[in-house]
ROSEMI-152155 format. One record per residue (C-alpha): residue number from 1; residue in three letters; x, y, z. Coordinates in Angstrom, 1 decimal. Layout:
ROSEMI-152155
NUM/ala/X/Y/Z
...
//
This chain:
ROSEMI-152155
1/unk/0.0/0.0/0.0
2/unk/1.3/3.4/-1.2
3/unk/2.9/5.7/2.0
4/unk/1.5/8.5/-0.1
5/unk/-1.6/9.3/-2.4
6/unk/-2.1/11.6/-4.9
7/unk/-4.8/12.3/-6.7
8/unk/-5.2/15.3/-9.1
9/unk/-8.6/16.6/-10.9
10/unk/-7.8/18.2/-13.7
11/unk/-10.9/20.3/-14.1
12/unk/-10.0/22.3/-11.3
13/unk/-6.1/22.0/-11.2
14/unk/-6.1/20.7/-7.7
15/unk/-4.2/17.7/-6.4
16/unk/-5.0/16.0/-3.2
17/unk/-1.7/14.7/-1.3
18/unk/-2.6/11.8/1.3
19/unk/-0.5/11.0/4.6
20/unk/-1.6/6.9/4.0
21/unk/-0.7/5.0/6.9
22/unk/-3.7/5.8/8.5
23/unk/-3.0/2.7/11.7
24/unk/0.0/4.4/12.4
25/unk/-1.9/7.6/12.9
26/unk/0.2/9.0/9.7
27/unk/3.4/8.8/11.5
28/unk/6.2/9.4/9.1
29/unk/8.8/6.4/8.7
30/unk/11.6/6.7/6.0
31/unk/10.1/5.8/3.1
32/unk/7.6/8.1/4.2
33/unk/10.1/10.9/3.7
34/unk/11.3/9.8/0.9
35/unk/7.7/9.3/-0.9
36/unk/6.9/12.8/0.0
37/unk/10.0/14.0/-1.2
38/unk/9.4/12.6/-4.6
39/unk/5.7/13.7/-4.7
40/unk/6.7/17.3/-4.1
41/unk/9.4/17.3/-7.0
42/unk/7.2/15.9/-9.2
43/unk/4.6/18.1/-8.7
44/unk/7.3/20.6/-9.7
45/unk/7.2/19.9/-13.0
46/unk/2.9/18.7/-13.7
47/unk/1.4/22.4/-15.5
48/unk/-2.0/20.6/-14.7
49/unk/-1.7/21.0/-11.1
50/unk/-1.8/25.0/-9.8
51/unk/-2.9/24.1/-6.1
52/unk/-2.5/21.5/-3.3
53/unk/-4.5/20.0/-0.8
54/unk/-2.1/18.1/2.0
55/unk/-4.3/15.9/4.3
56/unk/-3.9/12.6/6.5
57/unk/-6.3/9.3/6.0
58/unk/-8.5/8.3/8.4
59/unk/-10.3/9.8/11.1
60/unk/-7.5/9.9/14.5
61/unk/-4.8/12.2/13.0
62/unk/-3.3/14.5/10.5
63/unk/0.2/12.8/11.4
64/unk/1.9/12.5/14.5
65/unk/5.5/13.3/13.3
66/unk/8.2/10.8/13.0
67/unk/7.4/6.8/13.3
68/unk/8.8/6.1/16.5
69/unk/10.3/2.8/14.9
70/unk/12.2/4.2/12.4
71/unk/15.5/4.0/12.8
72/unk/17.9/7.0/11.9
73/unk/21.5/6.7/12.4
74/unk/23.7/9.7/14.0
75/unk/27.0/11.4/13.7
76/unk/28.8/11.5/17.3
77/unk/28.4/14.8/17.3
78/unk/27.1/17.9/19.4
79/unk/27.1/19.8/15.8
80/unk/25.7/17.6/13.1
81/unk/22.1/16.4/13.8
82/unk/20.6/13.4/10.3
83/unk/17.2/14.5/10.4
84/unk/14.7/12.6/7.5
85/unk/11.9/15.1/8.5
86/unk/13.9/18.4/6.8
87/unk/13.1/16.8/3.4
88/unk/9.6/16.2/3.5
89/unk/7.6/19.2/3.5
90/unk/7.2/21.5/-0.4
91/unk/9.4/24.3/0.2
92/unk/11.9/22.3/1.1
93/unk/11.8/20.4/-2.3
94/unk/11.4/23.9/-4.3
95/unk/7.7/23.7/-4.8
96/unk/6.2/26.8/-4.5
97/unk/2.3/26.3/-6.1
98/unk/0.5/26.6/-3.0
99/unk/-0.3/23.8/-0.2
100/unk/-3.3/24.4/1.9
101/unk/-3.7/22.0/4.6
102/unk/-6.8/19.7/6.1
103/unk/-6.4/18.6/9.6
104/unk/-8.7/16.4/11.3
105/unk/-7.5/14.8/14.3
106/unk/-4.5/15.4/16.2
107/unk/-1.0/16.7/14.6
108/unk/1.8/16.7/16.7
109/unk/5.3/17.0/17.0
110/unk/6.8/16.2/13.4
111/unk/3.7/16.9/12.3
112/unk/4.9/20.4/12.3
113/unk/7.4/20.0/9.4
114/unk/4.5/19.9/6.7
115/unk/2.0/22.4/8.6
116/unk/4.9/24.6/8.6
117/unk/5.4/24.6/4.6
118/unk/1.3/25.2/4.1
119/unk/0.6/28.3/3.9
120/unk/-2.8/28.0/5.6
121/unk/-4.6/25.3/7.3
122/unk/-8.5/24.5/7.8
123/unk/-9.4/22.5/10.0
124/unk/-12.5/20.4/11.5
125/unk/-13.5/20.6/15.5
126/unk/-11.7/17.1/15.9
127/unk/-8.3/18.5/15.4
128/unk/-6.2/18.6/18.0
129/unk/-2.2/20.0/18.3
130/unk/0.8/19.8/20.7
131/unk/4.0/19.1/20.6
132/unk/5.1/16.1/22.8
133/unk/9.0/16.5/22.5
134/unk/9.7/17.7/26.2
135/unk/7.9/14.8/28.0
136/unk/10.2/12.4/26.4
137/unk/13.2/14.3/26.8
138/unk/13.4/16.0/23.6
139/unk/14.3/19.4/22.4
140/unk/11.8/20.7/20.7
141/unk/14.1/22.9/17.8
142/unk/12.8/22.4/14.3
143/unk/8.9/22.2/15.0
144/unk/9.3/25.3/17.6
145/unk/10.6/27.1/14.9
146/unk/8.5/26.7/12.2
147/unk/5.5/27.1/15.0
148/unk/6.8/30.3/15.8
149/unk/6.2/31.6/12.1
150/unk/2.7/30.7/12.7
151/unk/1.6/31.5/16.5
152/unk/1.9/34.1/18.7
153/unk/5.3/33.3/21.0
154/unk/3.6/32.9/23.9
155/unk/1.4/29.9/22.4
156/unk/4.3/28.5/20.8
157/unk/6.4/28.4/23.9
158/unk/3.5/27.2/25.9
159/unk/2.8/24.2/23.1
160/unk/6.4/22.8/22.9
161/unk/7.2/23.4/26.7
162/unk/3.8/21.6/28.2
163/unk/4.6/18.7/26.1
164/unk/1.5/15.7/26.3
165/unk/0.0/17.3/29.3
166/unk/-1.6/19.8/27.0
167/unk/-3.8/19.2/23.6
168/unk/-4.4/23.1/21.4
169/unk/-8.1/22.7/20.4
170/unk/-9.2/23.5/17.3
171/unk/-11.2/26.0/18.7
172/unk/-8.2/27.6/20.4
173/unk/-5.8/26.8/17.4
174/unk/-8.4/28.9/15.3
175/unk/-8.5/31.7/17.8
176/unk/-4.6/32.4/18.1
177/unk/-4.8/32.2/13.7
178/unk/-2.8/28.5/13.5
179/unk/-6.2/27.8/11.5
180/unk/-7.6/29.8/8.8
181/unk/-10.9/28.4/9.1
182/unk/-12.6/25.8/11.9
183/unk/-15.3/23.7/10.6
184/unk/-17.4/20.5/11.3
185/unk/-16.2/17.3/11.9
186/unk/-15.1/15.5/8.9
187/unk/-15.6/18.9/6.6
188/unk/-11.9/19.8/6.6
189/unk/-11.4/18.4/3.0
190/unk/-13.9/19.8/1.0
191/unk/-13.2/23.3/2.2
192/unk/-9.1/22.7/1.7
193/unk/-9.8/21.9/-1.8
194/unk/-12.9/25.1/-2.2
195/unk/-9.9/27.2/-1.1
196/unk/-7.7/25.2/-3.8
197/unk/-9.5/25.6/-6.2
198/unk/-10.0/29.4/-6.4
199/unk/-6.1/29.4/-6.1
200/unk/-6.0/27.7/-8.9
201/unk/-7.8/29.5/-10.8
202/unk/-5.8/32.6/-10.7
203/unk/-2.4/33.8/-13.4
204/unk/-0.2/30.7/-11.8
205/unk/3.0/33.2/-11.7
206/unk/1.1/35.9/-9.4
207/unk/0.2/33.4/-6.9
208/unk/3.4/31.2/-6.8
209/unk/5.2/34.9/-6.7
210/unk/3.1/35.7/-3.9
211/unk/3.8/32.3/-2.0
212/unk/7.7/32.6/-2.5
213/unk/7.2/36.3/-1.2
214/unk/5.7/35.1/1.8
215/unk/8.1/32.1/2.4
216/unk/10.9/35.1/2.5
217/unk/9.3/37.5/4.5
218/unk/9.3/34.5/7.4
219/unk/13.0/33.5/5.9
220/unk/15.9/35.3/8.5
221/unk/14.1/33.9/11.5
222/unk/13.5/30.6/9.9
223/unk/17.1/30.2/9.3
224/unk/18.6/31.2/12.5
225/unk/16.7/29.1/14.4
226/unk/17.3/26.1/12.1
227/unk/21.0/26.8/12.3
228/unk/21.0/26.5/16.1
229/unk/19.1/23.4/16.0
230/unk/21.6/20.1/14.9
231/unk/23.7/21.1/18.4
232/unk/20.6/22.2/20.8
233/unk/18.9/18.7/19.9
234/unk/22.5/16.8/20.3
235/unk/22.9/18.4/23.6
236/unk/19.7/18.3/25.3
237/unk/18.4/14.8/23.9
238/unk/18.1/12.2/26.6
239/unk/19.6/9.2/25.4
240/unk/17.7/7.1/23.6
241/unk/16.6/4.1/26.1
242/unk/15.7/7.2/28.6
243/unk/13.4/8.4/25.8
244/unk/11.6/4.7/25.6
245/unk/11.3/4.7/28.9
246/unk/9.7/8.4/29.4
247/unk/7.5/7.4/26.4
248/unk/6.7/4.2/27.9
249/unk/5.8/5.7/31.3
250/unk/3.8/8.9/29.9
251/unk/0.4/10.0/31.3
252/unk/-2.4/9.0/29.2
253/unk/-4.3/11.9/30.4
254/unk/-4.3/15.5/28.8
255/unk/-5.9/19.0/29.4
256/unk/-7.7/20.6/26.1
257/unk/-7.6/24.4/25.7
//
């Protein structure tokens, strides 16, 4: 079964990306990455599509970042920092047509690499987001700082610190402008792709000009922060068995605000 869907109408110019690992709640293993990777380049160079729609399958989750099975090998060292998740959102891969998310259920943690690279998200009243790096003894670098192009600080910082004691609602998420537009459970797709579509329909070089003027607007903080990041994760990780073990001993309960 394909990691990744896509599925394009030509009438309208829209193409419909799908997270498809829907018992895994979406989580991303490598050749995940490496499928999204290849969908964004290839969408590159298809005239037919002018707009995307980025959503997860199933009903539990967008994605909750990276599979916590994959395996990713590391340089010993405090400066350089292998990360598959850098590689799988558009921007990174030089797409610049525009991505509009649909979220239903939760998105967390990695999950915050392709939110990130939308450049607006709707989403139903099941979605949920936090960022559950800290309870396991994680920095939180990469997904703080494309968060922090999105929220106000304060939310951000309260998010990535509060770990999986906290959930964002929907609600919430819509009210500090993470989410462009909140609607009913299961109604996240169809409004993505109504938004889509009236991208589409404009002069494709004013609104990829206008994405890639957005994308650089955000670009100086961006990269700071991503420059810090290989040696703040080295250094504050736990070791990895302390990891399974936080994970393993987590609280299953959560506050939603």
């Amino acid at each position: 079964m394909s990691r990744v869907l896509v599925g394009a109408d030509q009438d309208s110019g829209v193409a419909v990306v799908t997270l498809n690992r829907p018992d895994r709640l979406n989580a991303v293993d490598l050749e995940m990455a490496g499928d999204l990777a290849r969908v964004w380049r290839e969408l590159r160079f298809d005239d037919s599509v002018r707009a995307v729609v980025l959503t997860g399958a199933g009903e539990r989750a967008f994605c909750t970042g990276i599979d916590r099975d994959a395996v990713v090998p590391q340089p010993n060292s405090p400066y350089a920092q292998d990360d598959p998740l850098l590689g799988i959102g558009p921007k990174a891969n030089d797409l610049w047509k525009p991505v509009v998310a649909a979220v239903r259920g939760m998105a967390c943690g990695g999950a915050f690499y392709l939110l990130g690279e939308a450049e607006f998200l709707v989403a139903d009243t099941t979605a949920a987001f936090f960022d559950p790096h800290t309870t396991y003894g994680m920095v939180s670098a990469y997904e703080s700082v494309l968060m922090a192009q999105r929220m106000p600080y304060g939310e951000v910082a309260r998010m990535a610190l509060m770990g999986t004691a906290e959930r964002l609602s929907a609600r919430r998420a819509y009210e500090i402008g993470l989410v462009s537009e909140l609607v009913a459970e299961g109604e996240a797709l169809e409004a993505a792709r109504a938004c889509a579509a009236v991208l589409a329909g404009y002069p494709t070089e004013a609104v990829q000009g206008t994405v890639r003027a957005l994308w650089a607007a955000s670009q100086a903080g961006r990269a700071q922060g991503f420059a810090q990041a290989p040696h703040l994760i080295a250094l504050g990780n736990a070791p990895g068995a302390e990891q399974a073990r936080l994970f393993s001993g987590r609280r299953r309960e959560y506050r939603s605000r």
